[in-house]
Structure formats: C-alpha cells, structure tokens
N, C-alpha and C positions, 0 to 999 in steps of 0.2 A: 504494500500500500504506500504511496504516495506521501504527498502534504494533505492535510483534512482543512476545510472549510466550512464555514457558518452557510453560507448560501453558493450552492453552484448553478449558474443559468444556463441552458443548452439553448442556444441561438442568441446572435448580438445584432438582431433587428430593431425598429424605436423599441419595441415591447423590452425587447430582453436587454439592450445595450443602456437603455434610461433605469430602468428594476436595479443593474447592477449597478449601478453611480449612486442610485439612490440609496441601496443597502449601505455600500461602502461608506455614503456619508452621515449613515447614522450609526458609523460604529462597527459594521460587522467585517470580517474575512469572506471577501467577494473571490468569484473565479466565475469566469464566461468561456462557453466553450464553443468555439468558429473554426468547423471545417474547410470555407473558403479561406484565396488569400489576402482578402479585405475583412474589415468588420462594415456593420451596419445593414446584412442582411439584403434581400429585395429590393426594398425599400430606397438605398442610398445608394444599390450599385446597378440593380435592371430595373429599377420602379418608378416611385415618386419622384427621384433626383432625376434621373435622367430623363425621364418623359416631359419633366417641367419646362426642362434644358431647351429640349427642343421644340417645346411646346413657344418660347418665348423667343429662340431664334428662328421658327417659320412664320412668327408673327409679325416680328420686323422684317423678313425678305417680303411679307406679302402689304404688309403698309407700304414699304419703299416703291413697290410695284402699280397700286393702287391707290388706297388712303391717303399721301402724302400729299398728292397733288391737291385736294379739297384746301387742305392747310396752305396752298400755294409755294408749296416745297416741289420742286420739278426736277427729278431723278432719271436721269438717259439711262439706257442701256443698262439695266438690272440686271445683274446676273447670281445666278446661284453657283457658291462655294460649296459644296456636300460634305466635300472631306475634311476642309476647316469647321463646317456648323459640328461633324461627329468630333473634331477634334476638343472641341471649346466644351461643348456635352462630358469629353472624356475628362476633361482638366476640372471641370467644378464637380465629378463624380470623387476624381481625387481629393479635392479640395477637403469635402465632406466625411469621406472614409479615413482620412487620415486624420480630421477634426479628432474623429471617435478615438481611434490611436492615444492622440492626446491624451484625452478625459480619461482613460483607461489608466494612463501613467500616472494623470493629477490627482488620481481619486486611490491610487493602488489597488484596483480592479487586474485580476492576475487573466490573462490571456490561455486558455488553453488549445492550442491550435491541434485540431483534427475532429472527425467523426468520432462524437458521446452518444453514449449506451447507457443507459438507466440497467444495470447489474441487480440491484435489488435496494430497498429503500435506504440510502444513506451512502448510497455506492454508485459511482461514475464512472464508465470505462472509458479513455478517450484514446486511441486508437493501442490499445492493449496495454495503458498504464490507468491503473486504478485512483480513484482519487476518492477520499471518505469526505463526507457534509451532513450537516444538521439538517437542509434542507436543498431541498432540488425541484427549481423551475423548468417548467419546461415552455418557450417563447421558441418554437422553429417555424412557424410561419402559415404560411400556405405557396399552393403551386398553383399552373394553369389547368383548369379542368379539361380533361382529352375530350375529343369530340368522336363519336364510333365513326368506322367509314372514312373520315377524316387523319392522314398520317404524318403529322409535323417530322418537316427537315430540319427544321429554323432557316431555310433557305428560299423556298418558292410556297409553301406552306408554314406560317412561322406561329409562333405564341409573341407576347408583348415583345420578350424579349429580343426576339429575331427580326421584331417591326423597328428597335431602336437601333438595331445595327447595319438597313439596308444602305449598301452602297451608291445604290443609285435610284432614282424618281422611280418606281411603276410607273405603265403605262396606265393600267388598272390596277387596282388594288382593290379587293372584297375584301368586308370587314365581317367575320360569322358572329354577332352578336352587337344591339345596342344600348350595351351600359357602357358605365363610365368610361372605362379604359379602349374597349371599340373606339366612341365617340373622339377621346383625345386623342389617338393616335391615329384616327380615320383622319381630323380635323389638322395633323401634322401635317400628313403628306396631300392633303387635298390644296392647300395652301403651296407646299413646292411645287406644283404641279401637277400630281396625279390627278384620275378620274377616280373616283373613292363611292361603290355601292355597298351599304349596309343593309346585310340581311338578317333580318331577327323573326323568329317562331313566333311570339307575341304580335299582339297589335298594334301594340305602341309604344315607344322607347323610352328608355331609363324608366325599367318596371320598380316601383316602390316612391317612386316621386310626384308628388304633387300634380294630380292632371291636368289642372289648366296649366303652370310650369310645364309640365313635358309637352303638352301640344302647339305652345308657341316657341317651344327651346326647338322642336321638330322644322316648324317653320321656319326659325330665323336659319338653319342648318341647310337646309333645304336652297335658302336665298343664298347662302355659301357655293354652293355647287354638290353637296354631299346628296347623294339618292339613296332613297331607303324603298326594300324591298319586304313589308310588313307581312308576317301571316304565312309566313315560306319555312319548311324546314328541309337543312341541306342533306340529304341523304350519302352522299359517297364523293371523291375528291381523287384524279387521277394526275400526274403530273408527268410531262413530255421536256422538250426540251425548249417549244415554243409557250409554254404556259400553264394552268393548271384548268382543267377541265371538272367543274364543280354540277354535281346532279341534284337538283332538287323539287320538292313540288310541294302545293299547297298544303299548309299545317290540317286543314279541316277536310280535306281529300282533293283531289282533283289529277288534272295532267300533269306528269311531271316534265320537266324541262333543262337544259343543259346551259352553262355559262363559262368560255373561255376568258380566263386573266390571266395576269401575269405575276401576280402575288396575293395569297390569300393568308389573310391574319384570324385568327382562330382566339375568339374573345367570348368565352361563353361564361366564363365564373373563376371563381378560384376553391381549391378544396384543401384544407386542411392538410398539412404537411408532417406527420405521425411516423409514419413506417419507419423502420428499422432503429425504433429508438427503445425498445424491449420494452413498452408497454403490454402487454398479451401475457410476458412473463412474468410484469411483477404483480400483475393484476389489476392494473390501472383501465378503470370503467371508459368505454369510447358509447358516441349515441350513435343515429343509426346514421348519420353523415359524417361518422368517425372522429368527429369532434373531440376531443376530449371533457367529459363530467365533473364541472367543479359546484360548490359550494360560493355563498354570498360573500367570500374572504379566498374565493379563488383553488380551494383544498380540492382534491382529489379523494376519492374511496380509498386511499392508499398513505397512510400518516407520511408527513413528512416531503411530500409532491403536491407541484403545485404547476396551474397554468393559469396563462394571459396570452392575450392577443386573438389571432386568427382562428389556433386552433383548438378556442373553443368557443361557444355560442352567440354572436352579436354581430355586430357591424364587422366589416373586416378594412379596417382602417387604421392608420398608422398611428394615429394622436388617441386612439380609443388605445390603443396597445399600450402606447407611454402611460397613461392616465391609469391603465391597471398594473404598471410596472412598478409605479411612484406608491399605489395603491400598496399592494403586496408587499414591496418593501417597507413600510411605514408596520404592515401589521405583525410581520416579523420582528421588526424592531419594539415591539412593545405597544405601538400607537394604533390609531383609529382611521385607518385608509378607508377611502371611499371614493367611489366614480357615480356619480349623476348621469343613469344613461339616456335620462329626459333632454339630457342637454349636450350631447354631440352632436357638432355642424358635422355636415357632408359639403365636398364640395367636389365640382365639374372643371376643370380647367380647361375648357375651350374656349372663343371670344367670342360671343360676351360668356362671361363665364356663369356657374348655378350655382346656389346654397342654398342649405337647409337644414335647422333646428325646431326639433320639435315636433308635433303632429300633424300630417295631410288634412286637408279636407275629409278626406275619401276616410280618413281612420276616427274622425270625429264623426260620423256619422254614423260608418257601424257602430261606436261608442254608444250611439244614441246622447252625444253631448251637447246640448244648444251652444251654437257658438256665433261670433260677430266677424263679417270681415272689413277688414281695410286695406284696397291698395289704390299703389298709386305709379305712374308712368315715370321712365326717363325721361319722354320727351318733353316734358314738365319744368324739368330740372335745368337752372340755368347754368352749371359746371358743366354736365352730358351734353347740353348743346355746344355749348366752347369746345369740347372733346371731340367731334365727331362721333361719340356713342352713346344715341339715346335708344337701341334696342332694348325694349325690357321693363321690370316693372318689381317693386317691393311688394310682398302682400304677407300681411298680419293676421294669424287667426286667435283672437281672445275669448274668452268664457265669455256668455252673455249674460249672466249673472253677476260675476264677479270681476270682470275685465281683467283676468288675469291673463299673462301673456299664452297662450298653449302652441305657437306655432309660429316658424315665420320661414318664407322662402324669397327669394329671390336671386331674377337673370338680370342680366345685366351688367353694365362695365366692374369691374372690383367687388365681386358680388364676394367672393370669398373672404376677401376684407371685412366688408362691411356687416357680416354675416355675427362676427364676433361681440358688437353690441348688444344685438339680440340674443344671441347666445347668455351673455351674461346678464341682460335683463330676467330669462328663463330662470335660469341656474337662480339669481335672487329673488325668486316672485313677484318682479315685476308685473304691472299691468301696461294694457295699451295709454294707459292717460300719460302713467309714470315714463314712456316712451314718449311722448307727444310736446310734453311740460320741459325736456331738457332742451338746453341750450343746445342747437348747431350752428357752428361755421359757415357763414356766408361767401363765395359761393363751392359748396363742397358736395359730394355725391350722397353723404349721409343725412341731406336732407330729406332725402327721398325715405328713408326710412320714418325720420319723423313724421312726416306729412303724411303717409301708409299709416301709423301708428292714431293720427287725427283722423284719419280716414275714420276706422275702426269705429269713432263716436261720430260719425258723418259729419266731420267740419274740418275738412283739408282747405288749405288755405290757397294753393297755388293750380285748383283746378276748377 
C-alpha cells in the first residue's frame, strides 16, 4: 500500500478538480486521480473550453464578413485562417489545463496520474499501485451516447469531439440531434461556411426548454442559415470516400429516404461514464441509466463512496458538478454543503445566445401552479439597438399569489450573462416587484430584464 489519504477523487473534471481544492482547503489530504495527460476532464480539454473557443472565433470571422458593415466598418476580402482559429482554440485549452496544474500545487492537491479502480471501500488502485483513503469520490464524467447503425471514426462520422478538430469547412455537415451541443457546434461551422442540417427524432428543438424560447430560438437559427429536419429518425450511416450516406425516415412511420454529406456529427446525449471503475465489485448501487445512486449528501449504498456530477442524477453540466464538489467537500469536512437545484442557469452558447433558471411554463402547468408572466423584447432596449442585437426577448415567470420569482428565461445578446441576476434573485426569494424596484444602468442590456420583471405586474415602462 501506498500513501493513504482523507479524500481520493477519481476524475479532475469542474466536478472533481473544484471537490478536490475544496477539500484541501478545508484541511484534508487530497489526491485526484487523471488518467489523461491534462487535468480538467471534458470539460477544459474536448468540451466547454474549446467549443466556446470557437464558438467566439467563428463569430468574429462571421461579423467581419457580414455585421460589420451595419456599424460602417468595411472589411475587403475576409478570409478564413482554420489552422490559426484551431491553433488559438489549442492555446487557451492550454491556458486553462494548466490553470488547474497550478491550483493542484497551491492547494497541495497530490496528482495521481493513471487509470483508478475503486479495489474495495477505502482502496484505490491506480494503475497497479494501491493507495488507502477515508473517502472516495467518484467525478468521471460522462461520454457521447452511441447512436445504433451509426459508427463514429471521429473523422467523416464524429462525436463533439471530432466536430472541434475538423481540418477543414464541410461542404455539408448533419448534425444527428438538436440540443445544446448539436446547436453550438452546428452554429460553429454554419458561420465558416458550411451548409449545416439538423436532424432530431423530436418535434422540436432543445427538448426540456421553455417552448415559446425554443420556437423563436428555432426561428432566429433558421434566419442563420441552419435547416432543421424535425420528426426524422436516422436509421443507419454508411461512409465512402466521397461522403457519408445517412438512411432515415419518419419518426411516426413513413418512406424512408437517403442523405449524402460530407461530415456527420453524432449529438444525441451524453451517458454516464462508470465502466471499468469496479463498481459491480464493491457493490456500489447504478439506476437503470447506470447513473450512479447517491443520497441528499451525495453517499453511495457503499460507506465511505461518494459521487457528483454527470454521473449521477440531474443536469449534466459543469457549474452543477462544481456546486456538488464544493458541496461534498464542505460535508466531509465537518460543514453543511448544499446545492439549490431550483436555481441552476442553463445556458446555449450560440448568437444570440439562451438561458435558463428555474421552471418552464410547460412545468408550471402540469404543477397545476397559477403563475404571472412578464416579458419583454430586445428590440425595446436602447443598448441592443446601439448593438446591432435586438433578436430576443426576457420572460419572467412569478407565483401569482405570491410574486415570487419561479422562472426566468431568456435569448438574446448576453443572455448567459444576464441570466445570473435572476439566478440569484431565485436562489434569494426574490419576487418579480423585488426585480423591477432595482436600480439598472442606463443604457445597459439588463434592462430588459427589469422591464420583463414590470412586465410581470403589467407596467413595463419602455413598451
């Protein structure tokens, strides 16, 4: 055996890499265990970081192209760099993974470098040296859910991962699903060039999102250039040397039909990432989407195991993962961790971009909960006109009783910014008056949240 530790965490994603900083700052013997050769998981090295990357340098190739001119900025001959925009992508991946590095040193957070096995409660094996602990997290993530029929190269048929490495424009690009990560990465390359159709089994996109949100987020994507093929499920996926030949036919029956492109991105979900961490042996409970089974403190059927993030029950998002990392280590340490799951944003990062805290329409009603709306337009807003971005709109859903905040969504420019007042109006019980009554910044885009917030008692002032 080894050195022993107070807390060993197997994966250094936000979940697991924030859990362990936080333990170590309250006193314990940390050890994080990362098979790749970066830290910071998915997330910092094929996910959030790098999707944003480029998320934000196709948006300036395609302002320079278009938008600029409005502003009477006149830009000749555009051209697109591919191998600089993946290089610059590459450089702030590093930037980020090597942050964590840091923090790992500053906090004395010990590195365990290789593939961990959970040996039996209080026992780690990482690549055949043992190591003892009081406690063991388990934060490894999730992966991209496979599609039957469907056979990723990560070359002509890719998952996220293989969409953030392409060398060069598609001519076409199919996107097989429209959630988040479809959408932004559809909306990358649809911007350098591509012709970008998204196909989803569903009826309508970003399923879980607020429907009048999703059907003008449809729309304004749509005026982008992106096509959506609703209602279709893709049955099988052949690949040549000219393309990939995709078969599919109506979700609710009909003729099926054939679609040649030249790259298909495979975005159906993500699933929990478990296997081969000897759960099964030590007896650690999975539900039936193999999630791992914890307790309101995160515990496991198995003393002394513990999980957060992905791969168990909620959101599968990166700030949800931190929030149960900070959590979990606080309760080990003696204190009273907690995550408010009423009050995680979601957010879209396409332009204009989405957010969302709190409860849908669509979830208030099955509730059976009277509730009040307020929204209100960008094009209202006298910063989004200065901008050139007034697609979009705030909308507030409050108790109708009590005006307390229960919801709030909004598209449009900075929405994922903006997202965070309302967030913490939520998280404080806020109501819509208590939104309506603050002071904003003249002329700023969070106006528009206040004015959505007046709505709500129907006396918006700027419509």
């Amino acid at each position: 055996m080894s050195d022993s530790f107070d807390v060993i965490v197997i994966g250094s994603g936000p979940g697991g890499y924030v859990c362990a900083i936080r333990a170590a700052q309250l006193g314990l013997k940390v050890a994080c265990v990362e098979k790749s050769a970066t830290l910071g998981g998915t997330c910092l090295n094929v996910g959030c970081i790098p999707s944003k990357a480029l998320l934000q340098s196709s948006e300036e190739f395609d302002k320079a192209g278009h938008a600029l001119k409005d502003h009477g900025v006149l830009v000749d001959g555009v051209k697109l760099d591919l191998a600089r925009m993946q290089a610059r992508k590459g450089e702030v991946v590093a930037a980020n993974t090597k942050g964590v590095e840091f923090l790992f040193r500053k906090n004395k957070v010990t590195w365990l470098k290789g593939t961990g096995r959970i040996t039996a409660p209080g026992t780690v094996d990482v690549d055949g040296t043992s190591y003892a602990t009081k406690n063991i997290i388990i934060a490894t993530g999730s992966d991209s859910v496979p599609l039957p029929g469907v056979t990723v190269d990560e070359k002509q048929i890719v998952t996220s991962t293989g969409a953030l490495e392409l060398e060069k424009v598609p001519g076409h690009l199919v996107v097989i699903g429209a959630g988040v990560i479809g959408l932004e990465l559809g909306s990358v390359w649809r911007r350098l060039g591509a012709e970008v159709t998204v196909i989803e089994f569903l009826d309508r996109i970003v399923p879980g999102m607020d429907n009048e949100v999703a059907t003008a987020f449809q729309r304004i994507l749509q005026k982008q250039g992106l096509k959506f093929r609703l209602g279709m499920k893709v049955t099988g996926a052949s690949t040549a040397a000219d393309g990939v030949t995709l078969t599919m036919e109506p979700a609710k029956g009909g003729a099926a039909e054939t679609l040649t492109v030249d790259i298909v991105l495979v975005a159906i979900g993500r699933r929990p990432y478990t296997e081969g961490l000897g759960l099964e042996e030590v007896g650690v409970a999975l539900d039936e989407r193999k999630r791992v089974k914890t307790d309101a403190h995160y515990a496991t059927n198995v003393p002394g195991i513990y999980a957060i993030g992905d791969v168990i029950a909620g959101a599968m998002l990166a700030h949800k993962a931190e929030d149960e990392g900070v959590a979990l280590a606080e309760i080990l340490a003696g204190q009273a961790g907690h995550v408010n799951y009423g009050a995680i944003p979601g957010v879209v990062y396409t332009w204009p971009e989405v957010a969302s805290v709190g409860q849908t329409e669509e979830e208030l009603k099955a509730a059976g909960v009277a509730y009040t709306v307020g929204k209100f337009p960008f094009t209202a807003n006298g910063r989004a006109r200065a901008m050139g971005d007034t697609d979009g709109f705030v909308k507030i859903l409050a108790d109708k009783a009590t005006d307390r905040l229960l919801g709030a969504h909004i598209i449009g420019p900075d929405a994922g910014t903006l997202i965070a007042e309302l967030t913490t109006a939520i998280e404080f019980g806020a109501s819509a008056e208590d939104v309506g009554r603050i002071c904003h910044a003249h002329p700023t885009l969070s106006e528009v949240v206040k004015e959505a917030a007046l709505a709500a008692e129907g006396r918006a002032l700027h419509i």
